[in-house]
C-alpha positions as CSV (number, residue, x, y, z in Angstrom):
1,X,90.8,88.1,97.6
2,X,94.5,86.9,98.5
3,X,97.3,89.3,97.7
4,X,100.0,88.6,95.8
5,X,103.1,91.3,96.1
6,X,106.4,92.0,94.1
7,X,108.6,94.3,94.7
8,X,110.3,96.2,91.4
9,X,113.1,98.6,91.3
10,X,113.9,99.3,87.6
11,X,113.2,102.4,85.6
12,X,112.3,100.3,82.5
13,X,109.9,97.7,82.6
14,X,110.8,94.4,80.5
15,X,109.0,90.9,79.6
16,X,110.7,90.1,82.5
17,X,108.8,92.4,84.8
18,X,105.5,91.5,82.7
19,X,106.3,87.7,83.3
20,X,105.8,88.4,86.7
21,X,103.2,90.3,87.3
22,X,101.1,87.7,85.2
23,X,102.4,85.2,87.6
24,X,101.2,87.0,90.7
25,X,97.7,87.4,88.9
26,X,97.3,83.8,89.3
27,X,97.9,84.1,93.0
28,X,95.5,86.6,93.8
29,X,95.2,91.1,93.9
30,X,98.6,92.2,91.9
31,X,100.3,95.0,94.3
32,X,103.3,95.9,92.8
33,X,106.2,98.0,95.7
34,X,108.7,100.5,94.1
35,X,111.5,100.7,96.0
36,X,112.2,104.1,96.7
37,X,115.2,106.0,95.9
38,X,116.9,105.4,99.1
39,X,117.1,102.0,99.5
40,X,117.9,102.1,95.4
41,X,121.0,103.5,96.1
42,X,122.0,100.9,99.0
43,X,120.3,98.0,96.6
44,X,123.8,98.7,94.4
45,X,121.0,101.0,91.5
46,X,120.8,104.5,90.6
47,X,117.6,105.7,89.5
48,X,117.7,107.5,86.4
49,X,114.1,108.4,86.5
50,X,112.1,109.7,90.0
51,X,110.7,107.8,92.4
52,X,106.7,109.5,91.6
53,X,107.8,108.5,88.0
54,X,108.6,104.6,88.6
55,X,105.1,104.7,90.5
56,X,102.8,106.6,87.8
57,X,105.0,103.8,85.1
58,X,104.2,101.0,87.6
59,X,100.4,101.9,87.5
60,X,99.8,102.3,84.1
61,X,100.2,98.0,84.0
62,X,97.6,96.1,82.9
63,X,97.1,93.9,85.6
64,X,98.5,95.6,88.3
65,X,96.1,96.5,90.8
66,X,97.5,98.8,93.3
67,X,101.4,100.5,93.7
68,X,102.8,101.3,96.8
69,X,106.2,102.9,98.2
70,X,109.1,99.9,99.3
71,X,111.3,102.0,102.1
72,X,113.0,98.9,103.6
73,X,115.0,97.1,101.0
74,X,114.4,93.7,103.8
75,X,110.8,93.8,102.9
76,X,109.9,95.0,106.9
77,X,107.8,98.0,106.1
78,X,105.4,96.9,103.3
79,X,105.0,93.3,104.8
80,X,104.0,94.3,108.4
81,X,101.6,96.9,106.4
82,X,100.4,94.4,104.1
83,X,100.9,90.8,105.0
84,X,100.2,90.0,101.9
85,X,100.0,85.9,101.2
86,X,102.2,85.4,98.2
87,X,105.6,87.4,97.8
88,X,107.2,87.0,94.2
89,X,110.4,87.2,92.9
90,X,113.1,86.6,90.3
91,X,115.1,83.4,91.3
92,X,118.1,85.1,90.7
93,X,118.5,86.3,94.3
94,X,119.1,82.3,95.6
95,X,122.4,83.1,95.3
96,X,124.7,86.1,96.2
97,X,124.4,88.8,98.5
98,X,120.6,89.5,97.8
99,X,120.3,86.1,99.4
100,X,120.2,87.4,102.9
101,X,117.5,89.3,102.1
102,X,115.4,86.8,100.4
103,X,116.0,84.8,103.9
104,X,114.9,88.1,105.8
105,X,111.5,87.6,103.6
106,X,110.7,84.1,104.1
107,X,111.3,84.5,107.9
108,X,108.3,87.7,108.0
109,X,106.2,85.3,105.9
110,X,106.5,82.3,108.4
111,X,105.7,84.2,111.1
112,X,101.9,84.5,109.5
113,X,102.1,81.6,106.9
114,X,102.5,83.5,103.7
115,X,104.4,82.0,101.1
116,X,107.4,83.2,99.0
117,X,106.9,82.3,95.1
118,X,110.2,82.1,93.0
119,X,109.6,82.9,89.4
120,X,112.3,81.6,86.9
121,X,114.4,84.9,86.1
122,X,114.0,85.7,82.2
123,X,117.2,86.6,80.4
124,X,117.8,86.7,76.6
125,X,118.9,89.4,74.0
126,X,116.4,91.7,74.5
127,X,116.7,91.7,78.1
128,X,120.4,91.8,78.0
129,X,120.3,94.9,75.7
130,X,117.4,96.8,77.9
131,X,119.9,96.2,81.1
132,X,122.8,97.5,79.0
133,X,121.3,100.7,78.1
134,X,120.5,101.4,81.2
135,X,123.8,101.1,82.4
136,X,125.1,103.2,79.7
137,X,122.3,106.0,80.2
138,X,124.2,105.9,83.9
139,X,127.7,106.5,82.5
140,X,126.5,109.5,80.3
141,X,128.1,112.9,81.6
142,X,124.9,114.3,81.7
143,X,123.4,112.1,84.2
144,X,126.3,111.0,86.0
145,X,127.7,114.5,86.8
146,X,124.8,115.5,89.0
147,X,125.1,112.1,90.8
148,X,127.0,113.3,93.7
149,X,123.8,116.4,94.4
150,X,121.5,113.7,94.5
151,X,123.3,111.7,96.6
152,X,124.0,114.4,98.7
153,X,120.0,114.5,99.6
154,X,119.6,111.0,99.5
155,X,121.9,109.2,101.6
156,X,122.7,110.4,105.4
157,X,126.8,109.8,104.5
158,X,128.9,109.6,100.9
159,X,131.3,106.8,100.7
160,X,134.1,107.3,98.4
161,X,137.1,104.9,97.4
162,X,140.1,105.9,95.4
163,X,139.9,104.4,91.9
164,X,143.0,105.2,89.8
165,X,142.1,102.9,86.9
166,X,139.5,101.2,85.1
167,X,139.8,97.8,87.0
168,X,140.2,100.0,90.5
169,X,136.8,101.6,89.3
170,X,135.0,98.9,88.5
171,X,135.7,97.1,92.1
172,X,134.5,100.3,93.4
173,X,131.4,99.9,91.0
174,X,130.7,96.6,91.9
175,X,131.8,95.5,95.8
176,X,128.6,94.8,97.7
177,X,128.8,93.9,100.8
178,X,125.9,92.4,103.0
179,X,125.7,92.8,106.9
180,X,122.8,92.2,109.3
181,X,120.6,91.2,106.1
182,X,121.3,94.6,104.0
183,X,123.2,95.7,101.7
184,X,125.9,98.3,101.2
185,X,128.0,99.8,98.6
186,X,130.1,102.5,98.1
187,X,128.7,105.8,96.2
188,X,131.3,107.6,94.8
189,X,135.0,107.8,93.3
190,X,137.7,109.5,94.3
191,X,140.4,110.1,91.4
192,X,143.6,110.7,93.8
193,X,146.1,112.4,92.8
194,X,148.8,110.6,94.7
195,X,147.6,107.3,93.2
196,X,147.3,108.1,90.0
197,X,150.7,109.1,90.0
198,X,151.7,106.2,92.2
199,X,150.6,104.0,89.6
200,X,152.2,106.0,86.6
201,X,155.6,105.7,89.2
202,X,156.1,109.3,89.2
203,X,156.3,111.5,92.6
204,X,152.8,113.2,94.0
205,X,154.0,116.7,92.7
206,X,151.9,117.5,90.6
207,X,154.2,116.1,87.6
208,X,151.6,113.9,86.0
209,X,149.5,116.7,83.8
210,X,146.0,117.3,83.7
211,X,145.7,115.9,80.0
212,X,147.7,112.5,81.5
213,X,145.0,112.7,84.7
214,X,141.8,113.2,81.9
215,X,142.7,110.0,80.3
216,X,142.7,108.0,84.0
217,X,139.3,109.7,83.6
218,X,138.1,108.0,80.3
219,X,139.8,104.8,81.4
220,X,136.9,104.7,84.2
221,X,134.1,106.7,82.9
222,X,134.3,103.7,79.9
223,X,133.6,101.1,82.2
224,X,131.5,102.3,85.6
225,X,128.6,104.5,86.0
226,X,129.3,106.2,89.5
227,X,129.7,109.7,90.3
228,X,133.6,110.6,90.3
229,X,135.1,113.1,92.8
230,X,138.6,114.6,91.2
231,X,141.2,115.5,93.1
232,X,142.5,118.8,91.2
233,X,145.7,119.3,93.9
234,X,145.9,123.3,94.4
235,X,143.9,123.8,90.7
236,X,147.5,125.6,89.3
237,X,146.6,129.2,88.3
238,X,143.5,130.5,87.8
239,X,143.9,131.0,84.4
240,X,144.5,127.4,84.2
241,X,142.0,126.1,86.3
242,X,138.9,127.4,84.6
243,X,139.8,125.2,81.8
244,X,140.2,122.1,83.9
245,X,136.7,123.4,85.3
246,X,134.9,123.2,82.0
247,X,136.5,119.6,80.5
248,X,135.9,118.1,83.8
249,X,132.3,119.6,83.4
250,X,132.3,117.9,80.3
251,X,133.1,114.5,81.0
252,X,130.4,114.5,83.4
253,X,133.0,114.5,87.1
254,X,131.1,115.7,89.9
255,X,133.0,117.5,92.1
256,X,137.0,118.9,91.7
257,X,138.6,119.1,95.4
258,X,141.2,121.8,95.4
259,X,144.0,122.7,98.1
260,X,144.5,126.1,99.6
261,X,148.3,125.8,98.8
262,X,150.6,127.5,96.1
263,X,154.2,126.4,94.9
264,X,155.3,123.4,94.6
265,X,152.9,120.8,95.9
266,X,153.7,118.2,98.4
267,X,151.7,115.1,100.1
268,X,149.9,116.6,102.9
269,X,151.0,113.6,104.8
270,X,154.8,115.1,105.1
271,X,153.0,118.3,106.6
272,X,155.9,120.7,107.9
273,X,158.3,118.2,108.0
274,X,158.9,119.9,103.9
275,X,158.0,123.5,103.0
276,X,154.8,124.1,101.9
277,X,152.9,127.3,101.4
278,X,149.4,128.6,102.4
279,X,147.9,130.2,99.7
280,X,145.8,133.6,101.2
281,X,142.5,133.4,101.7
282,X,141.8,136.2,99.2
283,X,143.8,134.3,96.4
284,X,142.7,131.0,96.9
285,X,139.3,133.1,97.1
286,X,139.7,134.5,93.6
287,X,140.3,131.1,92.3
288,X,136.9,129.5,93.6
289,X,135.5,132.3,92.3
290,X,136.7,132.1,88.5
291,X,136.1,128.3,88.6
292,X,132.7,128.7,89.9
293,X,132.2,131.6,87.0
294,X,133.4,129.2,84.3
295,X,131.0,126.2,85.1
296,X,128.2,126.2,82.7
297,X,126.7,123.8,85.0
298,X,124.6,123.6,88.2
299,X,125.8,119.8,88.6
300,X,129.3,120.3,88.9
301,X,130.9,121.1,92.5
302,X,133.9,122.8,93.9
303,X,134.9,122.0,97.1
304,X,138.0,123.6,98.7
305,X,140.3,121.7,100.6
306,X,141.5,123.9,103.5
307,X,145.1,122.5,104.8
308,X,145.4,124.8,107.8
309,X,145.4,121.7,110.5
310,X,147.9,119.9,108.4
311,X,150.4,123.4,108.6
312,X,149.4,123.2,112.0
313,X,147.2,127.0,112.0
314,X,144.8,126.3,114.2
315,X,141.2,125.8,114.1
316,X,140.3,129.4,114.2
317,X,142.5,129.8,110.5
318,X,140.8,126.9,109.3
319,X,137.1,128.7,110.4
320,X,138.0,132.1,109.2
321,X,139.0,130.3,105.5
322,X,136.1,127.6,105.6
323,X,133.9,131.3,105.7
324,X,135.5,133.4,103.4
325,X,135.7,129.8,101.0
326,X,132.4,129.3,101.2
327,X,131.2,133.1,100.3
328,X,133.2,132.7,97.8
329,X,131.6,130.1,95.7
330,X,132.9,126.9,97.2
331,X,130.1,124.2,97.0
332,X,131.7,122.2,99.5
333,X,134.5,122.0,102.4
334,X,137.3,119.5,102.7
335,X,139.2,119.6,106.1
336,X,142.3,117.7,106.7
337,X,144.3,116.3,109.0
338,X,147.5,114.1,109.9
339,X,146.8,113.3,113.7
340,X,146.5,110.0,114.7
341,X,142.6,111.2,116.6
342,X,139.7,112.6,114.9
343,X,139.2,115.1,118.0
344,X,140.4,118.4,115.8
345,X,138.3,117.6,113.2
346,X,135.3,116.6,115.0
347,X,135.5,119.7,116.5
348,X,136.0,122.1,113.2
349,X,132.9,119.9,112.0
350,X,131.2,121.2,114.8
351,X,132.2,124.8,115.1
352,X,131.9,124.8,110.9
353,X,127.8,123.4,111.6
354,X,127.3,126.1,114.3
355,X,127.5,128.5,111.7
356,X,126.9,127.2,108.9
357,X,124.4,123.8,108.5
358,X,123.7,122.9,105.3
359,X,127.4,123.5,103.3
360,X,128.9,119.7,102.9
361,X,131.6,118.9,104.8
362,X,134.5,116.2,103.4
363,X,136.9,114.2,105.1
364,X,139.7,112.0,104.6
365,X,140.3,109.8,108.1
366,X,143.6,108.2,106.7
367,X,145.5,108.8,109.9
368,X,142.4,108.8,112.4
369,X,141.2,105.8,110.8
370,X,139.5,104.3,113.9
371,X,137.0,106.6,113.5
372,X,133.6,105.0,111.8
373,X,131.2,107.3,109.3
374,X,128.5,107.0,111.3
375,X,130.4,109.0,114.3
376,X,131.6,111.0,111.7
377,X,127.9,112.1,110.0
378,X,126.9,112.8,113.9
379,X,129.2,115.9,113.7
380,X,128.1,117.2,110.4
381,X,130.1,115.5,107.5
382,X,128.6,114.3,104.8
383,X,131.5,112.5,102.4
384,X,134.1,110.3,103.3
385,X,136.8,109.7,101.1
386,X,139.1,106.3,101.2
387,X,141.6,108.2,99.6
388,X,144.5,105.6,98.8
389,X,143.9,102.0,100.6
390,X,143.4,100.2,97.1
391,X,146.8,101.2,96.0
392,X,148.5,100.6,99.5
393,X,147.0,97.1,99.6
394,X,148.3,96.2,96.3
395,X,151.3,97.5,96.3
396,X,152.8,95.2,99.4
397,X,150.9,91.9,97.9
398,X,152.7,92.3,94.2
399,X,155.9,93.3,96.1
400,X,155.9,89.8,98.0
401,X,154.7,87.8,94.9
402,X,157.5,89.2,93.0
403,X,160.2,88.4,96.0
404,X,158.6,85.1,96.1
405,X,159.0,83.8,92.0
406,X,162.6,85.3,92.1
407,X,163.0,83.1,95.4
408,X,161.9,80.2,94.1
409,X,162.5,80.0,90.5
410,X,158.4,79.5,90.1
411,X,155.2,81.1,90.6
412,X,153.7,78.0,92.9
413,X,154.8,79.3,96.1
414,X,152.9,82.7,95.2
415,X,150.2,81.1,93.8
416,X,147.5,80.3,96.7
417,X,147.5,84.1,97.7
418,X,146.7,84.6,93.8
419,X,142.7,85.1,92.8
420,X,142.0,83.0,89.6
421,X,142.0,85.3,86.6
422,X,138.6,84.2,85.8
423,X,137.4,85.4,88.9
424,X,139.5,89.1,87.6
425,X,137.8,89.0,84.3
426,X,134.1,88.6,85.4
427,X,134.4,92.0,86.8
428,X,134.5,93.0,83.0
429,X,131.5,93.2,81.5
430,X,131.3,92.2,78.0
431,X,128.9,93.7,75.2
């Protein structure tokens, strides 16, 4: 009997998903792939369900015959295994970036003379409304605060990109990228908080309050689904910071990064060119310590941000805190730097990893930015954050469109660097 195979990777199954699986019964044995949760989270989809869960609800069919495990989102694994004749699909990867990997499938069918079957792709109102809760399940606190865990023991390397609005999040939501035939995406947020000052024009000294910082929050929570990291500058006293623990907690952020300075803060990037002060490692200790006490969670994460590289310390201040940080409570290490090479970091990774293997490590490579992640995840770091390119690559374009209208007493000069609104607007998805 001639196989027909289809390839799901939804937690709820629709008439959609029933249309075709009574299509591929009229090609032949129904064996239905569910992509695992790996190549989910590359496919641009977070499961909200496990992986043994999609396969037990793909089985339980009618007219399914067999379910198996898709590793490779290009279809490599379970058509070398299966060569099965007919591969079905939605139509609605013709176009887009899931195009290349519909290519990538008709070229493995060729090469045996299997065939790929397009099915119509069924949308209406009850579809639309099954794909919408989804989405929203996603964006609950519950499920999106223990995002950046799972992630964590998912995916070899965490991207992050600044987001410091709810536009800026949803490009961060929704930028996929295909390369080679697969997809990519980025994982996480990062809610910076030199751009969300930036874009409230106020200086990166901890002016803008955490009440002020919450509602950037909401702004992106509203309209994205992704795990958000937080950047909590130095957390303020202790006393303070277990509240920002708990409403952070409650609004479903992942992590809070926090700096192991006191005073008056100041951009890392000016390092000792303007005062700034180490806090000591048994202060900055104490403060882990009553955050992590205060979490009523097991999601949430701390991670301490240790800025002894920046202050120019030394590596072996920047071990001795990453230790005493981590018996502390912290759930995570950040370490920092403002050289133009990666090479003292790289090596704190590796001295941190000799001693310690499983802690996550972050980084920032703003200033060693030739650097790629995969390099980077070779010495032992498992998040990279894009802390601030979004607002740096806006701020020069609306700069020169402005300069350009007073110029010329019109817009049309500026106009062909402008995107189309409409091309803005369908980033905003409507109810």
């Amino acid at each position: 009997m001639k196989k027909a195979y289809t390839c799901f990777c939804t937690d709820v199954i629709h008439e959609g998903h029933l249309n075709i699986i009574n299509e591929a019964k009229k090609y032949g044995r129904v064996i239905v792939g569910a992509l695992s949760d790996k190549a989910l989270i590359r496919y641009n989809k977070f499961p909200t369900i496990s992986q043994d869960e999609r396969v037990k609800l793909y089985r339980s069919l009618e007219g399914v015959d067999e379910v198996v495990v898709q590793e490779d989102m290009l279809y490599d694994d379970v058509i070398t295994l299966l060569q099965p004749d007919y591969v079905l699909h939605g139509d609605n990867w013709k176009n887009g970036v899931e195009s290349a990997i519909r290519d990538h499938v008709i070229k493995l069918l060729d090469a045996y003379g299997g065939e790929l079957v397009d099915i119509p792709y069924t949308y209406n109102e009850n579809v639309k409304k099954i794909d919408l809760q989804l989405r929203e399940k996603l964006a609950m606190p519950e499920y999106r605060r223990k995002r950046l865990r799972q992630l964590l023991e998912m995916t070899p390397i965490i991207k992050a990109l600044e987001a410091h609005s709810g536009l800026t999040g949803l490009i961060v939501e929704k930028t996929v990228v295909e390369k080679e035939g697969r997809l990519d995406q980025f994982d996480a947020m990062w809610v910076s908080s030199l751009c969300d000052s930036t874009a409230k024009g106020k200086p990166d000294i901890e002016l803008v309050d955490m009440t002020s910082r919450f509602r950037t929050i909401d702004d992106i929570t509203e309209v994205t689904t992704k795990p958000i990291i937080f950047d909590g500058d130095t957390g303020g006293m202790s006393e303070h910071f277990v509240y920002t623990v708990r409403t952070l907690e409650r609004m479903g952020v992942s992590a809070i990064i926090i700096e192991d300075k006191k005073g008056l803060k100041k951009n890392s990037l000016f390092g000792t060119e303007v005062e700034q002060t180490q806090a000591s490692i048994e202060e900055f200790s104490e403060k882990i310590r009553a955050g992590k006490k205060a979490q009523l969670t097991d999601d949430f994460m701390i991670i301490a941000r240790i800025e002894s590289l920046i202050l120019e310390k030394g590596i072996e201040d920047a071990l001795a805190r990453a230790k005493a940080f981590t018996a502390a409570g912290a759930d995570g290490i950040m370490i920092h730097s403002r050289k133009k090479t990666p090479d003292e970091i790289l090596e704190f990774c590796d001295r941190f990893r000799a001693f310690d293997p499983q802690t996550p490590i972050v980084v920032v490579p703003t200033s060693f930015n030739s650097i790629t992640e995969e390099e980077l995840a070779k010495h032992g770091v498992n998040i990279v954050i894009y802390a601030n390119q979004l607002t740096r690559s806006a701020f020069p374009a609306m700069q020169k469109t402005a300069e350009d209208i007073l110029k010329y007493h019109r817009s049309k000069e500026a106009d062909e660097r402008l995107m189309p609104i409409k091309d803005i607007i369908t980033l905003i998805d409507e109810l």
